[in-house]
N, C-alpha and C positions, 0 to 999 in steps of 0.2 A: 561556587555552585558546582560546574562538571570539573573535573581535575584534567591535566594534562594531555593533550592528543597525542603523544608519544607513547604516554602509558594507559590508555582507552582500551578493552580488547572490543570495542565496537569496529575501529578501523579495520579490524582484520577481515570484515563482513563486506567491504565497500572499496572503492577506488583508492581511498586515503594509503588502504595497504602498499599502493605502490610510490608513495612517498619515502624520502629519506628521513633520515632522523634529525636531520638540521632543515627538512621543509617543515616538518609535524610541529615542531619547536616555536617554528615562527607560524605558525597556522596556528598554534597553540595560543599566543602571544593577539593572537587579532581577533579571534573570535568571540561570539557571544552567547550567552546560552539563558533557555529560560524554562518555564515550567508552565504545561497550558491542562485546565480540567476539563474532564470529559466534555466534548458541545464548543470548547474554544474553538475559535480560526485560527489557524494558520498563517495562510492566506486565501485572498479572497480572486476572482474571477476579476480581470481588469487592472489590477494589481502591480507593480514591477517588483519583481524579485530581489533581484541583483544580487545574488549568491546561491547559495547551496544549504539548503537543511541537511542534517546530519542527525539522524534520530538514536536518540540515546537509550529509549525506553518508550513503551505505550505503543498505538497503533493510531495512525489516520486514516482517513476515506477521501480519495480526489476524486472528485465529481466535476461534471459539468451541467449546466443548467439547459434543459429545451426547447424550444419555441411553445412548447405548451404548458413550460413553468413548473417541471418535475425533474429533477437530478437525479442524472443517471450516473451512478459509483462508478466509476473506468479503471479504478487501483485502486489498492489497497496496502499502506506504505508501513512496515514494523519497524520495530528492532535493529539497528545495524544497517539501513537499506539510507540510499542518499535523495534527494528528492530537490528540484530544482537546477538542475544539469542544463536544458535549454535554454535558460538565460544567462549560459556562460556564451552564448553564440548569437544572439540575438539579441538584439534590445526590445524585441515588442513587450508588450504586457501578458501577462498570465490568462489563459483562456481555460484555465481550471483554477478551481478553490478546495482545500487541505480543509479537513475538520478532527478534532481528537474525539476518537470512537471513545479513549479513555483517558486516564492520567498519563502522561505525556512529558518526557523532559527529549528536550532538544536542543542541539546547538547549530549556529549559522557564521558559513563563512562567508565572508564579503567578495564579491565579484572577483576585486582587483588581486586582490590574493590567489585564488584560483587560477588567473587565467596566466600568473605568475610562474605558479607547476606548470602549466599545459606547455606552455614555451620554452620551458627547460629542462622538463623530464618526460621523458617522450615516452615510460611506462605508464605512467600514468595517464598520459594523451589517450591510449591506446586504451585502457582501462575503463576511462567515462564514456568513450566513444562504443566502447563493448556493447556498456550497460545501456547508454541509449540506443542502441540497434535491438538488445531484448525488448524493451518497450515497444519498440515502434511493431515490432516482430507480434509482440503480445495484445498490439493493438490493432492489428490487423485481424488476428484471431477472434477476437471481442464482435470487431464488425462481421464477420464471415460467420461467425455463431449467434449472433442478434438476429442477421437474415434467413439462415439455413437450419438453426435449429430451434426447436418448442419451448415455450417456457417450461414446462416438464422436463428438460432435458436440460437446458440451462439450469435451472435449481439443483437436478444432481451433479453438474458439474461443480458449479459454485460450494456444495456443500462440502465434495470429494476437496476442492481446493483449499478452504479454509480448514477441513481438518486436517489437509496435508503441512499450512502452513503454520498453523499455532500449538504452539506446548500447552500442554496439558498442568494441569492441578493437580494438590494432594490427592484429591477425591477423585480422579481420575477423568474431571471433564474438561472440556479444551478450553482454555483458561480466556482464550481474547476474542469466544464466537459468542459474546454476550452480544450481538448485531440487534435491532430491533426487527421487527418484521417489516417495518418501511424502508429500511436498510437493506435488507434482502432482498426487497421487491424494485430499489432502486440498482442493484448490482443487476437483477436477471432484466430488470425492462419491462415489468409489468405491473398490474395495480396492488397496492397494499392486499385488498379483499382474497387476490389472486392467490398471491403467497403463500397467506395465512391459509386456506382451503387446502392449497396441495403438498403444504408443511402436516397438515393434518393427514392427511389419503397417505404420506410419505409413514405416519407414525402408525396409523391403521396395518397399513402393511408391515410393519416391525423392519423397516430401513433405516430407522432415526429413532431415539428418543427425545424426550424434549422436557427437561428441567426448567422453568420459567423463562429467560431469555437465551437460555444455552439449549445447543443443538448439538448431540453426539451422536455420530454415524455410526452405528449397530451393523451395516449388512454392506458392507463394501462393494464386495460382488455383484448384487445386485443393484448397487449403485451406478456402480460402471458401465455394467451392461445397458439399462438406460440411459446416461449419459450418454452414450455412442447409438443408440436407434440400435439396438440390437432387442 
């Protein structure tokens, strides 16, 4: 299925880059890799982990689920980015759930293999520990922006962000903001109806276009400057 983690150029995106080439070999050697379609789990909320997703291709959505039974997106995981880090340190269970926004191949390494590097390569210690300080860093922001700013202001942000993060298509639209609109409304924190209304007011004003499920940002500028309450 995936070919060698030595020779991946996904590693170069991720912590793995601070492996040696006789760790990657035997990471190579243990891991397992699969293929999930658009709407598959990952994993699920309550879940044990016990390793590390290493995403080869496609995009997921981690959510968490709210006392009033609506999932709210908290990431969004591509290309080359690593996902399952905290359960190299913890044993609890998963208090998020991974879903493939699309087609999706991934590989997973096993706990004990991981925490194998951690204790002998101490670039790489340093390197997961990075990545989970941007999380936590990015997750602060999340909360501090759920409270202090509009869902008007959230959705320009959101939008600025996913056309910051995904490549683009032949045709020039961004190839992985096929989101749905309850998708969107589960990243900013508000109701489908919501969305879908100020996705329109957004297109009225000529900030966005909107090709059936794709969203491409026309007006940047003006973007931003909502974004920020300006």
């Amino acid at each position: 299925m995936s070919g060698k983690c030595e020779q991946c150029i996904v590693r170069k995106f991720n912590s793995l880059k601070a492996l040696t080439k006789d760790e990657l070999v035997r990471v190579s050697s243990c891991k397992t890799s699969k293929y999930l379609k658009k709407g598959d789990m990952l994993f699920d909320e309550g879940e044990h982990i016990n390793g590390v997703y290493c995403i080869k291709s496609g995009v997921c959505k981690v959510s968490k689920m709210s006392d009033n039974g609506r999932d709210q997106i908290v990431n969004l995981v591509k290309h080359g980015d690593l996902i399952g880090e905290r359960s190299l340190v913890n044993n609890e269970v998963s208090n998020l759930k991974a879903v493939a926004v699309n087609d999706m191949e991934v590989c997973f390494i096993p706990k004990e293999e991981v925490l194998r590097d951690l204790e002998k390569n101490p670039n790489f210690t340093m390197s997961v520990l990075k990545n989970m300080a941007i999380s936590l860093k990015n997750a602060d922001n999340v909360i501090v922006d759920m409270a202090q700013k509009t869902v008007k202001q959230r959705l320009a942000a959101t939008l600025l962000f996913l056309e910051d993060q995904f490549a683009r298509d032949e045709e020039g639209d961004v190839m992985e903001m096929n989101f749905s609109r309850e998708d969107i409304a589960n990243i900013i924190g508000t109701a489908t109806e919501s969305a879908i209304r100020l996705l329109s007011e957004f297109k009225k004003k000529k900030l966005i276009e909107l090709k059936g499920k794709k969203i491409n940002v026309i007006d940047r500028k003006s973007l931003r400057e909502l974004a920020e309450g300006f």
